[in-house]
C-alpha positions as CSV (number, residue, x, y, z in Angstrom):
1,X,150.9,89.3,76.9
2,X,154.3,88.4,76.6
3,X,156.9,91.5,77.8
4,X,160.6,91.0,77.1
5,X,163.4,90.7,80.3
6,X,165.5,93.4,78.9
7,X,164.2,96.5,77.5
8,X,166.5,99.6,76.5
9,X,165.2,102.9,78.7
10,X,166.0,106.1,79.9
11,X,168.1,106.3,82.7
12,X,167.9,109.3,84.8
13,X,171.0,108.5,87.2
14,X,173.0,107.8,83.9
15,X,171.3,110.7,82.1
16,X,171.0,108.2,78.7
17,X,169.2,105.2,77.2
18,X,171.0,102.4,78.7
19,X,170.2,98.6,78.8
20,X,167.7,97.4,82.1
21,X,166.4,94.7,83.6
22,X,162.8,94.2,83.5
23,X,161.0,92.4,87.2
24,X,157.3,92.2,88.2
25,X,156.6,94.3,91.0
26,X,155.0,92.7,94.1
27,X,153.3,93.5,96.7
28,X,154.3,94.7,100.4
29,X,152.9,93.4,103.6
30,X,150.1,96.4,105.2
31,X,151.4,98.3,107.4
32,X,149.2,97.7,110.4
33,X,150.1,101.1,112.5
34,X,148.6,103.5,108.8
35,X,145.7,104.9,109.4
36,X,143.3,102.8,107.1
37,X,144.4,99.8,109.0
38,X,144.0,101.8,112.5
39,X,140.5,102.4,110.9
40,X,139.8,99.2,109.9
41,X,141.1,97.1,113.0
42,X,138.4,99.6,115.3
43,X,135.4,98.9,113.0
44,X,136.1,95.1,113.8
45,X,136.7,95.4,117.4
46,X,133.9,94.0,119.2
47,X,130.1,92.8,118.4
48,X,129.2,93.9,114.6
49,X,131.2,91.8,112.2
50,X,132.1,92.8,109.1
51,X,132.5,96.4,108.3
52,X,132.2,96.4,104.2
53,X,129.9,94.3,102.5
54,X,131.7,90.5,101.3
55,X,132.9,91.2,97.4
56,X,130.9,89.2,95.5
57,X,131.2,86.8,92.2
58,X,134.6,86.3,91.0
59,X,138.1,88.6,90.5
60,X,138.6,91.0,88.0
61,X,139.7,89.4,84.5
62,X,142.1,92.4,83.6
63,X,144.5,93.3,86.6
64,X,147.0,96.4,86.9
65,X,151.1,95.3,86.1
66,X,153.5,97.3,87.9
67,X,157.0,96.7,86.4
68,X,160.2,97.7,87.7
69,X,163.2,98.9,85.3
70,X,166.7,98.2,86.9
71,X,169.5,99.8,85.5
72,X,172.1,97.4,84.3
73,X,175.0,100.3,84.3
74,X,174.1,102.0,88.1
75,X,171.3,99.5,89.5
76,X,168.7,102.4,89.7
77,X,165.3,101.4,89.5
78,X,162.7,103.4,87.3
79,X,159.1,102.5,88.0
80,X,157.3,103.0,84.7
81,X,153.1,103.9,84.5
82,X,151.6,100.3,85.0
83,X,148.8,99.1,82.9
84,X,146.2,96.4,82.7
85,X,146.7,93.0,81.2
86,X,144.9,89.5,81.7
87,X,148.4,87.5,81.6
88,X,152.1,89.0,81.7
89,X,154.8,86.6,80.8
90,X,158.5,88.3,80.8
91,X,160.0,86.4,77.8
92,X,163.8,86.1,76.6
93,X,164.6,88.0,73.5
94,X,165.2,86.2,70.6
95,X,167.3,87.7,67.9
């Protein structure tokens, strides 16, 4: 799917449709001291192994984008509602 680098959006700090950058959001390091992680870290402690079964087969062909908007007036950064897509390719505008 190909997305373009600059899309024209709403800007709530601005209050108006202003011109914003477009950037692939990416994912943060776990925090190891939330409370899944505690959980998960106990359930390993010790004899017992694994505490969910292995995922098996291969990945998920469709994965879930999360974009980020960025305000080229006031920098703010809008997050908008992801969606799913195989392939995302942010492309120049030609015109």
């Amino acid at each position: 799917m190909h997305y373009p680098k600059e899309v024209a959006a709403y800007c709530p700090k601005c209050h108006k449709h202003t011109p914003h950058e477009v950037e692939r959001g990416r994912k943060r390091t776990a925090s190891e001291l939330k409370w899944g992680q505690r959980r998960f870290r106990r359930a390993q402690r010790g004899y017992g192994g694994f505490p969910r079964p292995k995922p098996e087969g291969r990945a998920k062909a469709v994965r879930r984008v999360y974009l980020k908007y960025r305000c080229k007036t006031c920098k703010y950064v809008v997050q908008p509602r992801s969606f799913r897509a195989s392939q995302l390719e942010l492309m120049e505008h030609k015109g």
